[in-house]
TORPATI-355150 format. One record per residue (C-alpha): residue in one letter; x, y, z; chain. Coordinates in steps of 0.1 Angstrom, whole numbers. Layout:
// TORPATI-355150
<r><residu>A</residu><east>X</east><north>Y</north><up>Z</up><chaine>A</chaine></r>
...
***
This chain:
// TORPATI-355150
<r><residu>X</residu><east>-441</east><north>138</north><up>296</up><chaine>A</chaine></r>
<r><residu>X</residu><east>-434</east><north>172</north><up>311</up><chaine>A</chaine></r>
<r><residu>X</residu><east>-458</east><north>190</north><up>342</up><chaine>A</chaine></r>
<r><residu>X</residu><east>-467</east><north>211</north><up>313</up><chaine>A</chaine></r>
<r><residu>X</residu><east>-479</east><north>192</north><up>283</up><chaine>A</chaine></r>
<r><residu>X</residu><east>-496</east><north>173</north><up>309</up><chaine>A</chaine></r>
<r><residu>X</residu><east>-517</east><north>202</north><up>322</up><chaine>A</chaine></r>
<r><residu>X</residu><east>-524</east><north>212</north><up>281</up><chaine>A</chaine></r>
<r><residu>X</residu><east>-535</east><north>180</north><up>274</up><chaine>A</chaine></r>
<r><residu>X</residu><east>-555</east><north>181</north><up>309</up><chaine>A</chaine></r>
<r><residu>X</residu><east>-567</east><north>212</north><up>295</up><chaine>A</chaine></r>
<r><residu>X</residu><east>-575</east><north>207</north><up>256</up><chaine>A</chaine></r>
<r><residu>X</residu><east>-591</east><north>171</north><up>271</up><chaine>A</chaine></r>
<r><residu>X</residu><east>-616</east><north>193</north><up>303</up><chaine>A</chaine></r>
<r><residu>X</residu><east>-622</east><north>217</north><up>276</up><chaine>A</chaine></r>
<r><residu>X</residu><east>-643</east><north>193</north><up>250</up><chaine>A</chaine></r>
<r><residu>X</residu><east>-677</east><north>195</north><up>273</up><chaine>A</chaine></r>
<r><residu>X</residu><east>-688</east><north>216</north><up>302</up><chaine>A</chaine></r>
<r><residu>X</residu><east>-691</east><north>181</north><up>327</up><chaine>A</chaine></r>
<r><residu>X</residu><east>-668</east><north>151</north><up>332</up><chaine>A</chaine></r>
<r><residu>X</residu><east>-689</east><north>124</north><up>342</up><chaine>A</chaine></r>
<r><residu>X</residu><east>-669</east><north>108</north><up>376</up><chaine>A</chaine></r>
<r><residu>X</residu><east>-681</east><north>72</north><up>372</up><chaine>A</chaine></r>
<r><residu>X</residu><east>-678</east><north>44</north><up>399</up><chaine>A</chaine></r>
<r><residu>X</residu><east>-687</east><north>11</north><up>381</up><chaine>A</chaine></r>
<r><residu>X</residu><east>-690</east><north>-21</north><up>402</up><chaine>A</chaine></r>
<r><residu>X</residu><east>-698</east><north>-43</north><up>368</up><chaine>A</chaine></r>
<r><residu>X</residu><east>-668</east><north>-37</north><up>334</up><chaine>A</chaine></r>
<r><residu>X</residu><east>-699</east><north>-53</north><up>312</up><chaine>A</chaine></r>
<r><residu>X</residu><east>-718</east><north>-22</north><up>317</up><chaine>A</chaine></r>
<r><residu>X</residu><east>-686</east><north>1</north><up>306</up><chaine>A</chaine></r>
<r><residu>X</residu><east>-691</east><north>2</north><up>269</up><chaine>A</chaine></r>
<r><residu>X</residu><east>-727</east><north>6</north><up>266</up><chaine>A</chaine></r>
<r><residu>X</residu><east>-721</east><north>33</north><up>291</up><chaine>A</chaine></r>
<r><residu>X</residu><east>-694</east><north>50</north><up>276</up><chaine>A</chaine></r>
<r><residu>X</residu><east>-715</east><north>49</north><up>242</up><chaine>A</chaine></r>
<r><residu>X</residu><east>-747</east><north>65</north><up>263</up><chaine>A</chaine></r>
<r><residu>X</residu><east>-725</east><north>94</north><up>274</up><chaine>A</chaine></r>
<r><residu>X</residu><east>-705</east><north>104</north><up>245</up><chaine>A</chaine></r>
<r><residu>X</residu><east>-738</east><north>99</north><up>224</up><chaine>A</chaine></r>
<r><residu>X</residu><east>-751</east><north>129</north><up>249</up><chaine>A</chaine></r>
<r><residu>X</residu><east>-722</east><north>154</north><up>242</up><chaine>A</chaine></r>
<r><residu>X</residu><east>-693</east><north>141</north><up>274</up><chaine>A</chaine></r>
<r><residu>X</residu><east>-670</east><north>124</north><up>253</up><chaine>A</chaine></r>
<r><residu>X</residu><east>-642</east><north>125</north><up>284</up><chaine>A</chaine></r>
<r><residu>X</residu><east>-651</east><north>101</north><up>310</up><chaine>A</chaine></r>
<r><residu>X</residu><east>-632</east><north>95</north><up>346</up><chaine>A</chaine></r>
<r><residu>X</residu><east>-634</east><north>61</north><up>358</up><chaine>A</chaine></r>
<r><residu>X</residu><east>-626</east><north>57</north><up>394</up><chaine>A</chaine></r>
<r><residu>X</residu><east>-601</east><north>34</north><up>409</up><chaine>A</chaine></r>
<r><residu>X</residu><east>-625</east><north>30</north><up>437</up><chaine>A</chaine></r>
<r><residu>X</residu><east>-635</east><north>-8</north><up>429</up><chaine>A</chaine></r>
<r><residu>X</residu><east>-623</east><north>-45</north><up>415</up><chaine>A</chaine></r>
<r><residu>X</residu><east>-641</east><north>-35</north><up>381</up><chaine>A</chaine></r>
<r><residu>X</residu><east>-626</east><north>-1</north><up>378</up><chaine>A</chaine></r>
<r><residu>X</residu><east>-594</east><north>-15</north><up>354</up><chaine>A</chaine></r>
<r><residu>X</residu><east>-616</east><north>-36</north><up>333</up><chaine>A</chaine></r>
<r><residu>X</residu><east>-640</east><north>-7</north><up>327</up><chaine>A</chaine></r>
<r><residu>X</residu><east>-619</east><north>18</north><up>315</up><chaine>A</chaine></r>
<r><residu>X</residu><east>-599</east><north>-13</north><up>290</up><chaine>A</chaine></r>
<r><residu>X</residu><east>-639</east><north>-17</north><up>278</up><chaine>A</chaine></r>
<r><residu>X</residu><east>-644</east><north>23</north><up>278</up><chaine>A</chaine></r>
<r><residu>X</residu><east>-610</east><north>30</north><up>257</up><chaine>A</chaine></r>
<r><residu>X</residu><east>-624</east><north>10</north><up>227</up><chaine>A</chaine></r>
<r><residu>X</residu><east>-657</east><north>33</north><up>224</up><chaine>A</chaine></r>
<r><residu>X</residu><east>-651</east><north>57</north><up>192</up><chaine>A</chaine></r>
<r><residu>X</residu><east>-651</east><north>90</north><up>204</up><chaine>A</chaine></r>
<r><residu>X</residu><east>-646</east><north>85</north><up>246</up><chaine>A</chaine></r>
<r><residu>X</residu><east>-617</east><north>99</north><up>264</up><chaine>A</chaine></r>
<r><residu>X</residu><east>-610</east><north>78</north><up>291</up><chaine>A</chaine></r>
<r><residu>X</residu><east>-595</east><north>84</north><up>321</up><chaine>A</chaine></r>
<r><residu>X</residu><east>-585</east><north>69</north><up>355</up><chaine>A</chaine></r>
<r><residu>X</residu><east>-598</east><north>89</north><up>388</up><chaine>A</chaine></r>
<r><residu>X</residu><east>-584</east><north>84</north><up>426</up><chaine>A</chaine></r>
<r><residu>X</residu><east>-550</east><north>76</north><up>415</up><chaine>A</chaine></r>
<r><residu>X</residu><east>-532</east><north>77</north><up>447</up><chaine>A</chaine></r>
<r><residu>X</residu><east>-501</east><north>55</north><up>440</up><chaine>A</chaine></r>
<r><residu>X</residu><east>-472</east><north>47</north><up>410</up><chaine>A</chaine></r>
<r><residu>X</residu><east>-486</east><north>12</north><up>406</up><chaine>A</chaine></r>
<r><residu>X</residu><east>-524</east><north>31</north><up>402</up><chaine>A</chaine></r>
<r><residu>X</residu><east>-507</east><north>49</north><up>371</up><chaine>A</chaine></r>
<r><residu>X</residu><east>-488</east><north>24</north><up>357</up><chaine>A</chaine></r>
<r><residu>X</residu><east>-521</east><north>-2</north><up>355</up><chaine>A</chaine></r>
<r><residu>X</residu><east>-543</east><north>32</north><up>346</up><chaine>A</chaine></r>
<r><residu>X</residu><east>-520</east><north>32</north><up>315</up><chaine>A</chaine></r>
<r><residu>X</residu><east>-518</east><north>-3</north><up>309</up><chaine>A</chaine></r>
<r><residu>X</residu><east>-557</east><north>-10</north><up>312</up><chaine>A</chaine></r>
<r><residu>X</residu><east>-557</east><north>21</north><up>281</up><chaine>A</chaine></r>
<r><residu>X</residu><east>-564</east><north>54</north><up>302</up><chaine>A</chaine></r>
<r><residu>X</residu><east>-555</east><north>83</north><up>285</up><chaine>A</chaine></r>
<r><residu>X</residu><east>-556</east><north>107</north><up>311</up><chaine>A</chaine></r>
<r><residu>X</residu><east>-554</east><north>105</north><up>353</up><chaine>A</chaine></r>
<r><residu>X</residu><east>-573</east><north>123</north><up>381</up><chaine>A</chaine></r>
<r><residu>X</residu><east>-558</east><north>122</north><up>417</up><chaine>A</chaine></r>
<r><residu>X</residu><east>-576</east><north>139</north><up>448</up><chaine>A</chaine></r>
<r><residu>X</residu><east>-541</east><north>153</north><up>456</up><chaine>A</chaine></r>
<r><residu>X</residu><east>-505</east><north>152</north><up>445</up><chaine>A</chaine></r>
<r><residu>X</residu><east>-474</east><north>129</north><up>460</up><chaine>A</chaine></r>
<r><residu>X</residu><east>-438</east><north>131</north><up>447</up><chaine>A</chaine></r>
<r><residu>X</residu><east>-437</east><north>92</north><up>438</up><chaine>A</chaine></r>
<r><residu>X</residu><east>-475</east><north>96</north><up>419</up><chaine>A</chaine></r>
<r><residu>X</residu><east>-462</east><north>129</north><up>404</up><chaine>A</chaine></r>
<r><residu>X</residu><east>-430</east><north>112</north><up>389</up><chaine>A</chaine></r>
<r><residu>X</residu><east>-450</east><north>84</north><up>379</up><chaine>A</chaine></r>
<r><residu>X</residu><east>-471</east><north>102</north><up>355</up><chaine>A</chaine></r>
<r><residu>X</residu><east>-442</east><north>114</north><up>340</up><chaine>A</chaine></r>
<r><residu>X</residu><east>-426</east><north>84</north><up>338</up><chaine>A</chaine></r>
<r><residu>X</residu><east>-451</east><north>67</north><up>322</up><chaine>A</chaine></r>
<r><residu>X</residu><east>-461</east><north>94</north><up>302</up><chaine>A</chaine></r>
<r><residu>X</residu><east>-498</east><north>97</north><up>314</up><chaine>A</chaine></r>
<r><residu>X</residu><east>-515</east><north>134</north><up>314</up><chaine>A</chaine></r>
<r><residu>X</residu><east>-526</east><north>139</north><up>351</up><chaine>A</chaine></r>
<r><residu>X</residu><east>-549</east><north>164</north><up>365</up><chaine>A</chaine></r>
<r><residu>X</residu><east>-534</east><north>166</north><up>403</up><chaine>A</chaine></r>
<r><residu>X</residu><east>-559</east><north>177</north><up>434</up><chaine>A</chaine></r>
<r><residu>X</residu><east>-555</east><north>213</north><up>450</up><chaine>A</chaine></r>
<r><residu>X</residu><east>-581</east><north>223</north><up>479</up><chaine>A</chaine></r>
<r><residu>X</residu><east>-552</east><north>254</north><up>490</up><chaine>A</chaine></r>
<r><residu>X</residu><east>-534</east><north>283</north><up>474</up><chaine>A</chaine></r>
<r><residu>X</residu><east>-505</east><north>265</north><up>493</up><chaine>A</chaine></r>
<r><residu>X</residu><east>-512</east><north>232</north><up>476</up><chaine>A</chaine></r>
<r><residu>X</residu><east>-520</east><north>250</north><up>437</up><chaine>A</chaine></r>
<r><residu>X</residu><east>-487</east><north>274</north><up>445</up><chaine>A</chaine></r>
<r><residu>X</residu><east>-469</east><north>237</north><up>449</up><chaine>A</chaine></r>
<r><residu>X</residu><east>-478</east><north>222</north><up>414</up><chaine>A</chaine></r>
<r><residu>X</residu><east>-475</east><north>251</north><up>393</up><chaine>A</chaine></r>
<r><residu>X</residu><east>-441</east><north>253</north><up>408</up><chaine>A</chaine></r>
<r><residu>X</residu><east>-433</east><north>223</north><up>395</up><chaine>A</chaine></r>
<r><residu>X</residu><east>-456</east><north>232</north><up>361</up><chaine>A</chaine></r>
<r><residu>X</residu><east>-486</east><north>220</north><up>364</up><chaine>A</chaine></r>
<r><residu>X</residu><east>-514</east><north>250</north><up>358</up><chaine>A</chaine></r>
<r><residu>X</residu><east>-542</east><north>228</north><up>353</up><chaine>A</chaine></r>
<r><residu>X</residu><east>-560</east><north>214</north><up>383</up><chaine>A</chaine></r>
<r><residu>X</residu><east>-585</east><north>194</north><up>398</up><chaine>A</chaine></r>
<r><residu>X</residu><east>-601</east><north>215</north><up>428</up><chaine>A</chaine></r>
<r><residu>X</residu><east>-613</east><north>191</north><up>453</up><chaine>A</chaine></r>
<r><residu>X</residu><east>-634</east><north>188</north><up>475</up><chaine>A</chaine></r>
<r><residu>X</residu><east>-652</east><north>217</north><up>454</up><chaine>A</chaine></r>
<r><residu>X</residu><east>-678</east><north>223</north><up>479</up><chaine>A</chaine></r>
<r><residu>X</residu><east>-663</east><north>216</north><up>513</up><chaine>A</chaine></r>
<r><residu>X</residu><east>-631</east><north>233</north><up>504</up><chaine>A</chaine></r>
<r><residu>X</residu><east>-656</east><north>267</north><up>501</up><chaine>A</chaine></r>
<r><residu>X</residu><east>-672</east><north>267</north><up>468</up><chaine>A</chaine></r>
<r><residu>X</residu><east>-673</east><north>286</north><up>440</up><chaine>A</chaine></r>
<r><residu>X</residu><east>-662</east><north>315</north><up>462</up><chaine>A</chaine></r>
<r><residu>X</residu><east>-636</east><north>300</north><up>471</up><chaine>A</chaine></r>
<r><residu>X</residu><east>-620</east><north>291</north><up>438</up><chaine>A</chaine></r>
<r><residu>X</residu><east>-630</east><north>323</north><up>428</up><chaine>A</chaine></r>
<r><residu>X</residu><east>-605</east><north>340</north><up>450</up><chaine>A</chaine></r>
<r><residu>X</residu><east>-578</east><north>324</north><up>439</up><chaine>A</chaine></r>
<r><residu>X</residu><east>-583</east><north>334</north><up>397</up><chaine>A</chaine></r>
<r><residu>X</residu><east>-563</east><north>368</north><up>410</up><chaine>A</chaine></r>
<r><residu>X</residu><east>-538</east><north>359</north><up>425</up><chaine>A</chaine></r>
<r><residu>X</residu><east>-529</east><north>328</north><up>408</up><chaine>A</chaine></r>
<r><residu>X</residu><east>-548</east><north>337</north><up>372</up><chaine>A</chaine></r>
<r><residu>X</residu><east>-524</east><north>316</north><up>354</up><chaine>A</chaine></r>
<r><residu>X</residu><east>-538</east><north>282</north><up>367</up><chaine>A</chaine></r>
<r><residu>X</residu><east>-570</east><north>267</north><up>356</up><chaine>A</chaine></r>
<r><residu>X</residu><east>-595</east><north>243</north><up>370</up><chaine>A</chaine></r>
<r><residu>X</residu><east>-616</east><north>213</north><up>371</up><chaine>A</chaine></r>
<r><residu>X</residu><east>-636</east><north>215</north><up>402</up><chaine>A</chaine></r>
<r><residu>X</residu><east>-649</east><north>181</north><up>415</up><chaine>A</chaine></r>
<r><residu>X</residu><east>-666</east><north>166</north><up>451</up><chaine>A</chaine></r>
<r><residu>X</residu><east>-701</east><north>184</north><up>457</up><chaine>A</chaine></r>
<r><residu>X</residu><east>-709</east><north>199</north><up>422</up><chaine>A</chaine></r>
<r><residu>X</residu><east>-743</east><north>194</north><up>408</up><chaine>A</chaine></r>
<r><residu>X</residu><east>-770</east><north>207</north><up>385</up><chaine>A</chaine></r>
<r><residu>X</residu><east>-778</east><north>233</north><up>405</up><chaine>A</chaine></r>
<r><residu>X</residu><east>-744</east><north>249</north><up>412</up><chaine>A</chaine></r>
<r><residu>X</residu><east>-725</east><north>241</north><up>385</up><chaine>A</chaine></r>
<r><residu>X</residu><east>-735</east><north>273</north><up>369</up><chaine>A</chaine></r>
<r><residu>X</residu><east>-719</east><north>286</north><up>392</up><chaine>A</chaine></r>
<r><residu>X</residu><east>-684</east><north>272</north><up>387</up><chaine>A</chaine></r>
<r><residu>X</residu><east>-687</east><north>277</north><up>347</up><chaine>A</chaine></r>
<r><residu>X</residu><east>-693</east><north>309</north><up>355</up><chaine>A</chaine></r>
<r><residu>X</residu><east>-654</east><north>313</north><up>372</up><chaine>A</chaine></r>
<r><residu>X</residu><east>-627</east><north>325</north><up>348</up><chaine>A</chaine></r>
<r><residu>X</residu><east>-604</east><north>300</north><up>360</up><chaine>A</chaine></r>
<r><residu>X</residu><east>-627</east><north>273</north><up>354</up><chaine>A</chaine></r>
<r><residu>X</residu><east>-626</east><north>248</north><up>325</up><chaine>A</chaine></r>
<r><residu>X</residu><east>-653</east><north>225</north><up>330</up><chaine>A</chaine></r>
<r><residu>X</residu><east>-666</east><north>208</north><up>363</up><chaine>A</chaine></r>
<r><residu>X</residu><east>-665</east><north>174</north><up>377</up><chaine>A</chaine></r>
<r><residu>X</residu><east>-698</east><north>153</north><up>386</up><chaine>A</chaine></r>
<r><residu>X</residu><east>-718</east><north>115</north><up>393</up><chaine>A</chaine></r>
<r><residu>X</residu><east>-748</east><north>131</north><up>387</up><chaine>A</chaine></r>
<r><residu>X</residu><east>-750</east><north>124</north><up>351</up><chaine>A</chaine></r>
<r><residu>X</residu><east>-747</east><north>80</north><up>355</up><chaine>A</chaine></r>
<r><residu>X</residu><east>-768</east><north>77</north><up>385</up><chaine>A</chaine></r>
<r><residu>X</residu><east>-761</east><north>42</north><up>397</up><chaine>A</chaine></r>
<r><residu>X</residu><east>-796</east><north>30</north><up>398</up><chaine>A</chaine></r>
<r><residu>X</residu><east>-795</east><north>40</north><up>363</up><chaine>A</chaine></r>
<r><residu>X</residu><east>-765</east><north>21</north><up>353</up><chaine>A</chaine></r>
<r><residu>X</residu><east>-781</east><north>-6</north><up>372</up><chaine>A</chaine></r>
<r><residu>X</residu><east>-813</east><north>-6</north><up>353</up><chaine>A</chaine></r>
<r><residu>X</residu><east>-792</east><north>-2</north><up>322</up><chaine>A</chaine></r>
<r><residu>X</residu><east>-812</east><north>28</north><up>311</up><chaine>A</chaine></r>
<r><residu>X</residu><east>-784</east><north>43</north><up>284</up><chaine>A</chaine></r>
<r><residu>X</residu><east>-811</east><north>66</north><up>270</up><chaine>A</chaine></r>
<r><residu>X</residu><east>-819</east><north>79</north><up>301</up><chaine>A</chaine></r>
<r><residu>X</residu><east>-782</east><north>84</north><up>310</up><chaine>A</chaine></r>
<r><residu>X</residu><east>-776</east><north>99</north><up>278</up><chaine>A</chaine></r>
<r><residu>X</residu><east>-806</east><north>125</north><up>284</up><chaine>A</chaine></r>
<r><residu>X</residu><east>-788</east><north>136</north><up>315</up><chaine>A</chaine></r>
<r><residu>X</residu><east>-755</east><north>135</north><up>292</up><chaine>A</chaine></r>
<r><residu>X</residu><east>-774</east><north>158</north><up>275</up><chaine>A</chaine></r>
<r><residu>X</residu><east>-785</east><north>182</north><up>299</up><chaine>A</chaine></r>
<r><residu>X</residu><east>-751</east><north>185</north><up>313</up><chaine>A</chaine></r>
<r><residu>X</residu><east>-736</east><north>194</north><up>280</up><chaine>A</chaine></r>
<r><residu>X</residu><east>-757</east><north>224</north><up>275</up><chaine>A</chaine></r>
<r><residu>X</residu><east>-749</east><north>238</north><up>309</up><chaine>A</chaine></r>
<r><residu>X</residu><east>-734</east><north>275</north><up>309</up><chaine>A</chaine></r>
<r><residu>X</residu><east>-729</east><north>296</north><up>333</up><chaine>A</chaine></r>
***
């Protein structure tokens, strides 16, 4: 799978909703019930985090909700792909971009939206042909104004900015022409997942989905 049908599947899959929940899940036997919660709200794509022992189980529980795209966050390493695509992720999320995780994705044929903070760091993958990206970390790298100074110069890359977005500057990103969607935790509060409170979780699924800019 090419740089570039990776970033238009990246694309097509950030484009169904406004917000991609980022989900860290400590239990799998929560995963389905909160997979259904959130598509039922209006975020069908869904980025599990490779941030703890349950993560793998989670997103094989996730992929067999009707209507969830799944996806695998912090992917740092080839062995991190190949087990993302094994447990049933369809797509990948990495804070940056490494040769060997690069080539991985390819090999293995998984769609990978690849970290950028820097025009240096964008420049790099669309060199290589990716042109959709994961801007990270959204609010410590500058913001919204800082992502919006790269749309001129760089107007043929799109992103999915992540780290620091919430309800009350996500508007703000949508607002960007270079932006597709936003990245956030906000929506599956872990005291909520705790609780199991799926119809509060999809309320918030709710509210996210009607964001605009």
């Amino acid at each position: 799978m090419t740089p570039l049908e990776q970033s238009s599947a990246t694309r097509s899959i950030c484009a169904a909703a406004p917000v991609v929940p980022v989900l860290v899940l400590d239990d799998a036997s929560t995963a389905a019930d909160l997979a259904r919660a959130l598509v039922a709200g209006g975020l069908p794509a869904l980025e599990v985090t490779l941030r703890t022992d349950a993560a793998l189980d989670a997103i094989r529980e996730m992929a067999q909700v009707e209507g969830g795209i799944v996806g695998a966050g912090t992917l740092l390493t080839a062995a991190d792909v190949k087990a993302a695509k094994e447990a049933g992720a369809q797509f990948g999320v990495s804070p940056g971009a490494t040769p060997h995780l690069l080539a991985a994705c390819q090999e293995y044929g998984l769609p990978l939206l690849p970290g950028a903070a820097t025009a240096t760091e964008a420049m790099a993958l669309l060199e290589q042909g990716y042109d959709m990206l994961k801007f990270f970390p959204a609010e410590a790298a500058g913001g919204a104004p800082a992502l919006k100074s790269l749309a001129s110069p760089l107007p043929q890359i799109t992103f999915c900015p992540t780290g620091g977005v919430s309800p009350q500057n996500a508007g703000s990103y949508l607002a960007l022409p270079n932006v597709v969607c936003v990245g956030g935790s906000w929506v599956a509060p872990a005291s909520a997942i705790a609780a199991r409170d799926w119809a509060g979780i999809e309320a918030l699924a709710r509210e996210a989905a009607s964001l605009t800019a």
